[in-house]
C-alpha positions as CSV (number, residue, x, y, z in Angstrom):
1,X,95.5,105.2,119.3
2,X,95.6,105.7,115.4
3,X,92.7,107.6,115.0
4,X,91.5,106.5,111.1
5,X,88.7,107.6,109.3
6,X,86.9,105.0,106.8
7,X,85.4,106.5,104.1
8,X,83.3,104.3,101.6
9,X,82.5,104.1,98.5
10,X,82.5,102.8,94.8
11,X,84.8,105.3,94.0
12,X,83.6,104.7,90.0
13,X,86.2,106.4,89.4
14,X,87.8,108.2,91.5
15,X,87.7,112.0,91.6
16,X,89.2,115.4,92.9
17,X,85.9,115.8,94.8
18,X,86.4,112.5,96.6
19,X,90.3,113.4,97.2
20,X,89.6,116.7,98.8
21,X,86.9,115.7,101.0
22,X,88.9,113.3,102.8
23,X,91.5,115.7,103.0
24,X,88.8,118.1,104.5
25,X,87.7,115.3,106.5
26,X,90.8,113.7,107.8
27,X,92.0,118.0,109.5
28,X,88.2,119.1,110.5
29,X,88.0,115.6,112.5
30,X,91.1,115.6,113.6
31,X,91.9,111.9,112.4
32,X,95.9,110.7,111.7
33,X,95.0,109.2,108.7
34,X,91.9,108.1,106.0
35,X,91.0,105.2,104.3
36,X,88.8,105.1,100.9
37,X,87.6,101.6,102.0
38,X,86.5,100.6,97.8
39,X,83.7,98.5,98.3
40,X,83.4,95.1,96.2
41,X,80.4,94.8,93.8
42,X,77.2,94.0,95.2
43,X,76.4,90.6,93.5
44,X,72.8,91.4,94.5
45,X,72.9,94.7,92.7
46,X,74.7,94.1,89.1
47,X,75.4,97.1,87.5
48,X,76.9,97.1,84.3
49,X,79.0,100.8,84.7
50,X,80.2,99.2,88.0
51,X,84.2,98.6,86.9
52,X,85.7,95.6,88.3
53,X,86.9,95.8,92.4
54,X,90.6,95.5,91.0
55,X,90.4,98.0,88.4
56,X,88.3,100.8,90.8
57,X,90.9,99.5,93.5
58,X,93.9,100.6,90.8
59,X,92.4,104.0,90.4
60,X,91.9,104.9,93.9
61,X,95.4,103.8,94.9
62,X,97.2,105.5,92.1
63,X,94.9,108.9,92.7
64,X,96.4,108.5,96.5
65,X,100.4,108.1,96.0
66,X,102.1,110.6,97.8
67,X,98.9,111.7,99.5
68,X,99.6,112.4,103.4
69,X,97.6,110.4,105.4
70,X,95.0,109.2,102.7
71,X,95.4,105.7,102.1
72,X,93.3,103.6,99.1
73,X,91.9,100.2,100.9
74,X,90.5,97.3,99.2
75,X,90.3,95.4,102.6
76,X,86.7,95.4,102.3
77,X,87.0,93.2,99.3
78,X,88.9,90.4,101.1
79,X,86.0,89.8,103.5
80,X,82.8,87.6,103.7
81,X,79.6,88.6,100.6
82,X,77.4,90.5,101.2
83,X,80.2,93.3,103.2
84,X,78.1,95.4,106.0
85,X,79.5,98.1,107.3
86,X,78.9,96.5,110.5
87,X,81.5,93.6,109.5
88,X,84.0,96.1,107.9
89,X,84.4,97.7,111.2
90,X,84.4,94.9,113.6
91,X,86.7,93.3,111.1
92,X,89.1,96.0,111.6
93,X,89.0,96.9,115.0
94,X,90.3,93.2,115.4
95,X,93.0,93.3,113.1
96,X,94.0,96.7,114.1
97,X,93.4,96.7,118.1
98,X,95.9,99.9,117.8
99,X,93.0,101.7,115.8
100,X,90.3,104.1,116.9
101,X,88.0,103.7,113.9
102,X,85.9,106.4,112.9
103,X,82.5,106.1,110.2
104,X,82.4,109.3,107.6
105,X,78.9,108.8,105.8
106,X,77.7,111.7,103.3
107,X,74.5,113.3,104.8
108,X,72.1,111.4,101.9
109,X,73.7,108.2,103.4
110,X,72.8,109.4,107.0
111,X,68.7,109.8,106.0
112,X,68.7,106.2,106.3
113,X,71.0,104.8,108.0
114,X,68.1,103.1,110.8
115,X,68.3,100.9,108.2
116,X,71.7,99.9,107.5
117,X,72.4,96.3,109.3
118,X,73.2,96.8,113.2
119,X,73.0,100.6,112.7
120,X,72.5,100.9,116.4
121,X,75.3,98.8,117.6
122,X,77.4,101.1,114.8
123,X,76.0,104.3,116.7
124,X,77.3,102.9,120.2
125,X,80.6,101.5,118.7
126,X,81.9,103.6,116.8
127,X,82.1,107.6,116.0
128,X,80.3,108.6,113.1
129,X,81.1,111.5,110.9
130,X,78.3,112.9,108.7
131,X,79.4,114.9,105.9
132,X,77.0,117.2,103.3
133,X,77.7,117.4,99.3
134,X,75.5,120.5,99.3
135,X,76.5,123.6,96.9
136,X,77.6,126.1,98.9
137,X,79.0,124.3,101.6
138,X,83.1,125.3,102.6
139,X,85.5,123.6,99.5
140,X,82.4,122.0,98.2
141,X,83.5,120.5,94.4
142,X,80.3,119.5,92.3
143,X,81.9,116.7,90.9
144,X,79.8,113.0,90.3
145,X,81.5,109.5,88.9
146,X,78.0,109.4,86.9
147,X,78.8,112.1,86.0
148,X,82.5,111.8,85.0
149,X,81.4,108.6,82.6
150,X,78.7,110.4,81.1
151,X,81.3,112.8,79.8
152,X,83.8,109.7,78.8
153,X,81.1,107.9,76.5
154,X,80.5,111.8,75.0
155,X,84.1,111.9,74.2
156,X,84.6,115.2,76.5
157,X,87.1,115.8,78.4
158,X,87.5,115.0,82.1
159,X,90.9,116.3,82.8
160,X,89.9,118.6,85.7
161,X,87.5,116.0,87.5
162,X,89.7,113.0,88.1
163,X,93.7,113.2,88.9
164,X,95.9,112.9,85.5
165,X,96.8,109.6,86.4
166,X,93.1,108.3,86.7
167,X,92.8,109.7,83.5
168,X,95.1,108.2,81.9
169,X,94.5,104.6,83.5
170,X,90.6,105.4,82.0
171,X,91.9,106.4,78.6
172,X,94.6,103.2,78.6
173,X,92.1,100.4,79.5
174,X,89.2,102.3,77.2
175,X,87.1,102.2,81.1
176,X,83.4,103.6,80.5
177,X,83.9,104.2,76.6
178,X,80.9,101.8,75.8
């Protein structure tokens, strides 16, 4: 068995905090490989900084080439609206039977997760990995995507926050200028 970490997110952009806590991740769970699953807008939850799947899915997967192991998905995007976690997995574990799927959920994510759809059959299913974005913590990088596109519409510069070729796909396409 493969084991494979998912790892969720907007990824709105992408960022070197992102890329090295899956690489933390994928060696202090001892998985073979990750995947930043990048979820499809909500159409529920419109948000107008929210780039388009594609052009999120673009970033993440050029941040990732050459990575070892850490793999951008936008499988998520090709499945059924609204996309539960619940879904995502079962979804996989079908497609992939060669697969050990594990969950990796930040610790804010973990506070309420009784109340994420089938959160108990997730608990019995699957293994869960809880993670913490808290200063201090080992290889900790305070880095936020909110933060990253405030600094975009303030003309600063975000060259050590996101990979150079995030940067330059942001600066190309003029993402988060307005």
């Amino acid at each position: 068995m493969i084991k494979t970490g998912i790892f969720g997110g907007s990824f709105n952009p992408i960022h070197n905090g992102h890329i090295s806590l899956a690489r933390q991740l994928k060696e202090r769970a001892g998985l073979d490989e990750v995947w930043l699953m990048v979820s499809p807008q909500n159409p529920l939850k419109q948000n107008m900084e929210l780039l388009d799947d594609e052009a999120r899915f673009e970033m993440a997967k050029a941040a990732l080439d050459g990575e070892k192991g850490i793999i951008a998905s936008d499988y998520e995007m090709h499945l059924p609206k609204p996309s539960y976690t619940w879904n995502t997995l079962e979804a996989l574990k079908q497609e992939f039977p060669d697969r050990e799927f594990v969950l990796m959920i930040g610790g804010d994510n973990w506070e309420h997760f009784d109340r994420w759809y089938r959160a108990e059959d997730i608990k019995k299913a699957y293994k869960i990995v809880v993670y913490t974005r808290t200063p201090g913590d080992p290889g900790f990088i305070d880095i936020s995507s909110t933060e990253i596109r405030q600094r975009i519409r303030e003309g600063k510069s975000i060259r050590r926050l996101v990979p150079r070729v995030v940067a330059e796909l942001i600066r190309k396409n003029g993402y988060y200028s307005v």
